[in-house]
Structure formats: structure tokens, C-alpha cells
C-alpha positions in Angstrom: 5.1 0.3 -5.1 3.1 -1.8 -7.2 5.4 -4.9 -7.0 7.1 -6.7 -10.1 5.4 -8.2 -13.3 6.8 -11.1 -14.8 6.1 -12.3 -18.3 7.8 -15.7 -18.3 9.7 -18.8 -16.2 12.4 -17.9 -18.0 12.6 -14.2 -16.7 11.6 -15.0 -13.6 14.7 -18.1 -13.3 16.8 -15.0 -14.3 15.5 -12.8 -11.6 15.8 -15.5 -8.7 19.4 -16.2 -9.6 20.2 -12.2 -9.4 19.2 -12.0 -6.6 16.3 -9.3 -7.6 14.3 -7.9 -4.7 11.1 -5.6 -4.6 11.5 -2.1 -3.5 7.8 -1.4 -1.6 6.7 1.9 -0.4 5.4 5.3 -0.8 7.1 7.7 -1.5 10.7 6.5 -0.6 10.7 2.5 -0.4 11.5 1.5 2.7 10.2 -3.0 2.4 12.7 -4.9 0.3 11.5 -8.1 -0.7 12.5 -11.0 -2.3 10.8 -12.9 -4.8 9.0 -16.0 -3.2 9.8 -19.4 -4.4 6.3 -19.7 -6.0 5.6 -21.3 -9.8 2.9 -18.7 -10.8 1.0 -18.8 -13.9 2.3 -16.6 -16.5 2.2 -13.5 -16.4 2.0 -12.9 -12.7 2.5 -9.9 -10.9 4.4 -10.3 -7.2 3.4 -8.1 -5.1 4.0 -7.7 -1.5 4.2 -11.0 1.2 4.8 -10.6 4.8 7.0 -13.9 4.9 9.2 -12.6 2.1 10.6 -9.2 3.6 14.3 -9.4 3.6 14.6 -5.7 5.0 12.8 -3.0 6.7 14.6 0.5 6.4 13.6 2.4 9.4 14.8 5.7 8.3 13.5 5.4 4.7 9.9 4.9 6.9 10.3 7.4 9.2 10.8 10.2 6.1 7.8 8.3 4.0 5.2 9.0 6.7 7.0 12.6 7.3 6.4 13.6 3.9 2.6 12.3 3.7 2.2 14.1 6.7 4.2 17.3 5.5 1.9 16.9 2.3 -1.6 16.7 4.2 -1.1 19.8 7.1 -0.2 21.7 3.8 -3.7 20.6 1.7 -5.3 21.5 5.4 -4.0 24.5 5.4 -4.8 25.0 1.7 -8.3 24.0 2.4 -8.6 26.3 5.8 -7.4 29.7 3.8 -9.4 29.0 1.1 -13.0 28.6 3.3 
């Protein structure tokens, strides 16, 4: 959720050439993203770029905002029976 944190050039070669992509999203990720081919100062923290998604996972959005939602009626409800 909070993106990656790189330390070094050198760590973040060895992400690029993995292949390492960003899971973004709350609770279940549902944005994968690849790193952007930027040359940062060090230590930089990638976070998320509309240009860089490489996947949106529909279903994985779908139950994100179900749970919020899930998780707010039951604080309403909490909040209603205890008035």
C-alpha cells in the first residue's frame, strides 16, 4: 500500500531486471505496478504512477470496496445501538 523503498542503484538495477512490481491497494491489492524507469536520489520511495500500472484486478477491487463497506455499515450499526 505504501509503495517500495529503495536504498541504493544497485538494489534498484536488481529490482528492474526481476521484474519486481508494486502491489497497491487496501485491503486486498488490486494496482500492480512497475517500477518507472526513473534515476531517483537515494533512498527514494516509489509510490504509485498512473503511467506505470501494468494491471488492474477487477475482482481483487470489487472485494476491497466490499470489505470497507462491510466494515463501515458495521461501525454504523455499532454507533446506532450504542446512542
Amino acid at each position: 500500500m505504501d509503495g517500495k523503498r529503495v536504498q541504493t542503484h544497485e538494489e534498484l538495477s536488481n529490482l528492474r531486471q526481476e521484474g519486481y512490481v508494486i502491489k497497491l491497494g487496501f485491503p486486498i491489492p488490486f494496482l500492480k505496478q512497475g517500477i518507472p524507469p526513473l534515476d531517483p536520489p537515494m533512498p527514494y520511495t516509489f509510490g504509485f504512477s498512473f503511467w506505470h500500472v501494468k494491471s488492474f484486478e477487477k475482482l481483487n477491487y470489487f472485494y476491497s470496496v466490499g470489505i470497507v463497506f462491510g466494515i463501515l455499515v458495521i461501525i454504523k450499526a455499532l454507533i446506532k445501538r450504542l446512542k
